[in-house]
N, C-alpha and C positions, 0 to 999 in steps of 0.2 A: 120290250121284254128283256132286252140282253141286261139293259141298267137295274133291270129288277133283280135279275139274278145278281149280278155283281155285287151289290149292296147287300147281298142278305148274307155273304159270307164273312165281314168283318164282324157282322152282328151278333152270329153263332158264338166266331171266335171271345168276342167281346162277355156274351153270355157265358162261355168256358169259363175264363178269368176268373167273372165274378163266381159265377160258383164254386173255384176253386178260393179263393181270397176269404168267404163265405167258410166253405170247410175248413181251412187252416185255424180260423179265427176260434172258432166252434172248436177245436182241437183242444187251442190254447187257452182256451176258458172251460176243459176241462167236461162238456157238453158231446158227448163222445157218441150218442143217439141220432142227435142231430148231423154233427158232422159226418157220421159213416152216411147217409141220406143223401148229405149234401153229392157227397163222393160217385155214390152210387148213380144217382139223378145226373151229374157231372162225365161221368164215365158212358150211360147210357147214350147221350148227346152226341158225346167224339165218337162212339161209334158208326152213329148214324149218321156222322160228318164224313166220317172218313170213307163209308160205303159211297155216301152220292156224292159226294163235295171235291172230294181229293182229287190228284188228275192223276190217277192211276193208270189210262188212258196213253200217257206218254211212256211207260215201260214196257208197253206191250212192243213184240218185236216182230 
């Protein structure tokens, strides 16, 4: 179970990327619909990353 979770964090991260590589591109071609989408959908994610994923855990004192 530990290896399942380990693995699913790179993958997130990995998905961030593209969907940010995704948004830039859609920027710069001008596609400004899509990319705000892209952004949004990408922004939605790291939230939810950051709520369960992050080790916020360790600054607790």
């Amino acid at each position: 179970m530990d290896l399942i979770y380990r693995n699913r964090i790179p993958l997130t991260i990995s998905l961030l990327f593209l969907l940010s590589l995704a948004d830039m591109m859609c920027g710069f071609l001008s596609r400004k619909t899509i990319a705000h989408s892209f952004f949004a959908i990408s922004l939605i994610i790291s939230f939810y990353w950051f709520q369960h994923h992050a080790p916020i855990h360790y600054l607790d004192l």
